[in-house]
N, C-alpha and C positions, 0 to 999 in steps of 0.2 A: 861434822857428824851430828844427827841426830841421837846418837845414843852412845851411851860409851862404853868401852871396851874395858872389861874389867879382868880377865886371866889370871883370876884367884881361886879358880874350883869353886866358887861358892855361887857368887851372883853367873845366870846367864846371858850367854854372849852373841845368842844366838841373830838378834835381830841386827845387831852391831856390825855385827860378821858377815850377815847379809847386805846391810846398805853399802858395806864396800865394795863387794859384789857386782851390785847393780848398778852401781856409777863410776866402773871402773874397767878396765881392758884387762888391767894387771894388779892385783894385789899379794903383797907381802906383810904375811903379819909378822910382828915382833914375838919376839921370845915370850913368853907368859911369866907371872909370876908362881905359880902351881899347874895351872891347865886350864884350857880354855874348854868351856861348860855350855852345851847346846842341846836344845831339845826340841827343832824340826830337823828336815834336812835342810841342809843347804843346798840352794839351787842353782847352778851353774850356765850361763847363758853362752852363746857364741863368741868366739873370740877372745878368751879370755885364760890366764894364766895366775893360775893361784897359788903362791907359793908359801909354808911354812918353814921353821929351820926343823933342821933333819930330825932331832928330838925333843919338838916341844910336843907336848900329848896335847890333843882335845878328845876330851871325852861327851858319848852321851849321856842325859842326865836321868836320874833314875825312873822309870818308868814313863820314859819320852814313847818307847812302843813303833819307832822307825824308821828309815835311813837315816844316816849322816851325809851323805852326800849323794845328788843324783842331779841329773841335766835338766832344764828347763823342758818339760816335755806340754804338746796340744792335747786334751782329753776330746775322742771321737769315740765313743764305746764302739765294739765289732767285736762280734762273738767268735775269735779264732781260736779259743782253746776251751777246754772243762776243769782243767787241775785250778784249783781256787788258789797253789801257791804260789803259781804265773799267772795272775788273773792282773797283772799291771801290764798286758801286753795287749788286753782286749779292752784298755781302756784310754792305751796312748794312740795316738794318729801316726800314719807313717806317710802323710802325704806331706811333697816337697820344704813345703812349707814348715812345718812340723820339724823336721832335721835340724840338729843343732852342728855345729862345724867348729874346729880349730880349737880344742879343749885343754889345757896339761894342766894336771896338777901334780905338785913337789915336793916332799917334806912332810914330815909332822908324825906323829905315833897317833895314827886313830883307834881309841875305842870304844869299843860300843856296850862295854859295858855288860853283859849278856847276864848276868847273876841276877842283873836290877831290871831286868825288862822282860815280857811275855817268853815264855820256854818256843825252843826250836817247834816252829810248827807241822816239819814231817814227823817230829820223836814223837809230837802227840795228838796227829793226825788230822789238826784243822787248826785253822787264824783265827786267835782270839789276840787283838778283834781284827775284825775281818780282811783288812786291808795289809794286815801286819806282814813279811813278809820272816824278819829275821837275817836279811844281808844288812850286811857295814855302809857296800856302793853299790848303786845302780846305775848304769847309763843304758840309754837305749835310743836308736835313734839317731845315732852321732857318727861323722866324718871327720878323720883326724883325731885322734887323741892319744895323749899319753900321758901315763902314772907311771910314778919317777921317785927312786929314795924314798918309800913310804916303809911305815911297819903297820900290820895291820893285826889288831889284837881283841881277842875274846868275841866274836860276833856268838850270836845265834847260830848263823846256818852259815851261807858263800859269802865269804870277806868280799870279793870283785865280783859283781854279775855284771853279764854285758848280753844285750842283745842287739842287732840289727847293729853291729858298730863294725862299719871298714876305713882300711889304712890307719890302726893304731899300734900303739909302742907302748909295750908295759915292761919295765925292768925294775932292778934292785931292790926289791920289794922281800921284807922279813915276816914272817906269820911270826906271832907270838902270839899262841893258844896255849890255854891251863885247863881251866874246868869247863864242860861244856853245859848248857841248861836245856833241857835236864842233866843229862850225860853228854861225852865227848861222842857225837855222830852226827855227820850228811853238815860238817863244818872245812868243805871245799876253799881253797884258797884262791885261785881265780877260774870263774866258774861262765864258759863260755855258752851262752844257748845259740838258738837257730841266726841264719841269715847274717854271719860274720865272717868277717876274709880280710886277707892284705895285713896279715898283721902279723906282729915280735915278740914272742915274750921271752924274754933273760934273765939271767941271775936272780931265782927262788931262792929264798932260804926259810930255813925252821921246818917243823913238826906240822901235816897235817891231818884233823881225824877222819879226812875223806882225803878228796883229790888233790894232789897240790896245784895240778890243772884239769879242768874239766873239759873236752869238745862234747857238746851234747849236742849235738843239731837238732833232735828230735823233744828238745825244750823252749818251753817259748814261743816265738812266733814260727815255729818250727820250719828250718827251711836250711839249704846246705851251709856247710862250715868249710871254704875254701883257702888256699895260699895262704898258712899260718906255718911260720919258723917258733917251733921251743926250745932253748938254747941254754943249757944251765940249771938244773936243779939241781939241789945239794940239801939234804935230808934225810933225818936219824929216825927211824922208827913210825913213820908214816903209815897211814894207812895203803896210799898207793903215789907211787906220780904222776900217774895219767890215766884217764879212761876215755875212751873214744865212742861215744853212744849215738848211733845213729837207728835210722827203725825204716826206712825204706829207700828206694833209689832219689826219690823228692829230697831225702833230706841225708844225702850223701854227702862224705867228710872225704876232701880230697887236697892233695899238693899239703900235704903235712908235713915236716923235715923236723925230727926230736935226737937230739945229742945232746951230751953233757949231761946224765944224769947220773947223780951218785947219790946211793941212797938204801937206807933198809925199811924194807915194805912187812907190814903183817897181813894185808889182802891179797896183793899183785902189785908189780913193777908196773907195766902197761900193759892196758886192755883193750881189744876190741868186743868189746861186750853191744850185742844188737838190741832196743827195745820194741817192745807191741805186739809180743807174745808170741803165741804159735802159728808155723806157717809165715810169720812176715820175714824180710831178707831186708838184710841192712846192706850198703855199699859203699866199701873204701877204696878208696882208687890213687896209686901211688905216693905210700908213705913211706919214709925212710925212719928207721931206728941206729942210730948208731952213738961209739963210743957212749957205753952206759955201764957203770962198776958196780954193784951190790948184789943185795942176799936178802933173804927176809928175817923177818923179827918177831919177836916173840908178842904176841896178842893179851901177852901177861900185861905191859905194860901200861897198858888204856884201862884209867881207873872207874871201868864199872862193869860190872858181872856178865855181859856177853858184847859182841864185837855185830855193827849193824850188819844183818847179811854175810856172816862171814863163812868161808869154806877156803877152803886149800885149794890156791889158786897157784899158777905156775909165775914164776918171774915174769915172764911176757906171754900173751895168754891170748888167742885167738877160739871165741867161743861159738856155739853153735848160733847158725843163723844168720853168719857176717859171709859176706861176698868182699875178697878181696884181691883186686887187681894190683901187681904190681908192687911187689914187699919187698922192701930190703932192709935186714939184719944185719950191720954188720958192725965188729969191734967191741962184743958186748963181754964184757966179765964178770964172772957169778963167783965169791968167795963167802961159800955157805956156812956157818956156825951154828945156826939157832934149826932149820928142818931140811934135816936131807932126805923128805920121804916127797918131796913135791919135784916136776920136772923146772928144770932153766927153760925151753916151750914149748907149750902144749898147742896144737890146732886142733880142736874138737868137730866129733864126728857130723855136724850138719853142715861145716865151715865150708867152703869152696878157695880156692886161691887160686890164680891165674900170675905165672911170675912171679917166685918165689926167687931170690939170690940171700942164700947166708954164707959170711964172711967172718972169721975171723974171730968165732966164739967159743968162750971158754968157762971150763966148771971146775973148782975147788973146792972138794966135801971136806969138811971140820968138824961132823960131825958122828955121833955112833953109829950113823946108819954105814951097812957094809956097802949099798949101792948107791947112788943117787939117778935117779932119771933125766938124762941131759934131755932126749927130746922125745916126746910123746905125739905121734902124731894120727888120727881118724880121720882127717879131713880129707876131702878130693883137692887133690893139690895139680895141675896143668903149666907143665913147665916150670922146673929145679934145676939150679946148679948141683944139686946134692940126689943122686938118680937114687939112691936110696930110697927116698920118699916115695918118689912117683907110684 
């Protein structure tokens, strides 16, 4: 080696870390003596397997200002978006070439440190400096991949961002978030944009102060979010589990399947929440929700004086604007404590549903309210098991 690896928190390991890297398929680092100290990202190339032990920490170093980790990506500017805080998607290439393949990485407690580097750039409305984004990981671009046994701790904004990634595997993975910078907000745990599919995600754990998963099609290089299994969250006082953000039929979210969540939300449990304003129709097409336990939480807890966005959202919440084909609800249980004034789910009045089946859902008030709203429904719904609705 050119350089040597020092995993004392103090000197940087960052280029050390790199050369193995690059002249290597597989690398495994050793346990650190404190932590291993970096301040580019590291960049990950095809074929390759990067593994830490389960908790050794690399941290970023203080005012490094950018990923810790992201793929080898071709820069070919192309003007496909205007939001300046995906503006690394009109800068990467997506021709063949360009694609990077067969990626995992294993192990290690990442953080990034957030206290010590530029504030979340949507809390304060622009990248300073400009390229900054505020994620931990980026991939973009990439076939095959999975993240495996990580924790992912303190970012700026989305711990995982992924764009343009199919056939990948993300499990076991623990957010460990404290203080956000500024505040705890729009700090999403894996944070999926446009033009991804075929893909796993399992066993969440910890606190998130956004999504603990995100499909947003309509981020990024904005394009559908196809064949994705979520399988497992387990989380205390989240802001939500999941939000589904799509903004037109281009960048439809379909063959979704979410079970295993257990969890208390102070936004929403899951949302189909549509984006691009008034007048557009968002489109989901065949999602399943099932086997899901919780209740929401108290917005007391998120330590700063008001909650991003926040309003009284139902456990499961189909909002104005979404077009969805093909819904199934089933095996969900709500044991309410903290507000019995919200419903367990709401379909809002611009909503459309085609194929509605709910199975097997249940509400427990624990609280002072004399009623609680199990289902609120405004939307035009076409075809229920439950003729009620119709």
């Amino acid at each position: 080696m050119s350089y040597t690896l020092y995993g004392d928190g103090i000197h940087d390991d960052t280029a050390a870390i790199q050369e193995l890297i690059d002249n290597n398929c597989e690398v495994s680092l050793p346990a650190p003596k404190v932590c291993y100290l970096i301040s580019k990202p590291l960049e990950l190339h095809s074929n390759l397997r990067f593994v830490l032990p389960r908790f050794a920490e690399i941290r970023l170093k203080e005012g490094s200002n950018c990923y810790m980790l992201k793929n080898k990506t071709m820069d070919d500017y192309q003007d496909r978006i205007e939001t300046r805080l995906f503006q690394h998607v009109n800068r990467y290439s997506l021709a063949p070439e360009a694609r990077c393949e067969n990626i995992e990485v294993r192990g290690g407690i990442w953080n990034f440190n957030n206290k010590q580097q530029p504030p979340n750039p949507i809390s304060i409305g622009r990248c300073d400096p400009p390229d900054y984004t505020g994620f931990c990981f980026l991939f973009y671009n990439v076939k095959n991949l999975r993240l495996s046994s990580l924790t992912m701790k303190d970012p700026a904004n989305f711990a995982v961002t992924m764009d343009t990634v199919s056939y990948f595997t993300v499990d076991n993975i623990t957010f460990d978030f404290n203080d956000g910078n500024l505040y705890q907000s729009n700090m999403d745990g894996i944070h999926l944009c446009g033009n991804c599919h075929h893909g796993t995600i399992e066993n969440l754990f910890g606190t998130c102060y956004d999504d603990v998963v995100a499909l947003n099609s309509a981020e990024g290089s904005a394009g559908p979010i196809e064949d994705v299994t979520v399988r497992g969250i387990y989380t205390e006082n989240s802001y939500s589990a999941m939000r589904l953000y799509a903004s037109s039929p281009e960048t439809a979210i379909r063959n979704v399947h979410i079970s295993d969540v257990h969890g208390t939300f102070y936004h929403f449990g899951i949302c189909f929440m549509p984006a691009g304003g008034e007048g557009k129709r968002a489109l989901y097409e065949n999602i399943t929700i099932e086997q899901m336990y919780g209740g929401k939480a108290s917005r007391d807890l998120v330590k700063f004086p008001y909650v991003h966005n926040y309003r009284k959202f139902a456990l499961i919440e189909v909002e104005n604007g979404a077009d969805v084909k093909n819904l199934t609800i089933a095996d969900v249980h709500r044991r309410e404590f903290v507000d019995g004034t919200v419903p367990t789910l709401r379909f809002a009045g611009s909503a459309v549903i085609e194929n509605l089946i709910l199975h097997n859902i249940t509400a427990e008030n624990f609280t002072d309210t004399d009623e609680m709203p199990f289902i609120v429904n405004k939307a035009k719904i076409n075809g229920c098991n439950a003729p009620e609705l119709l």
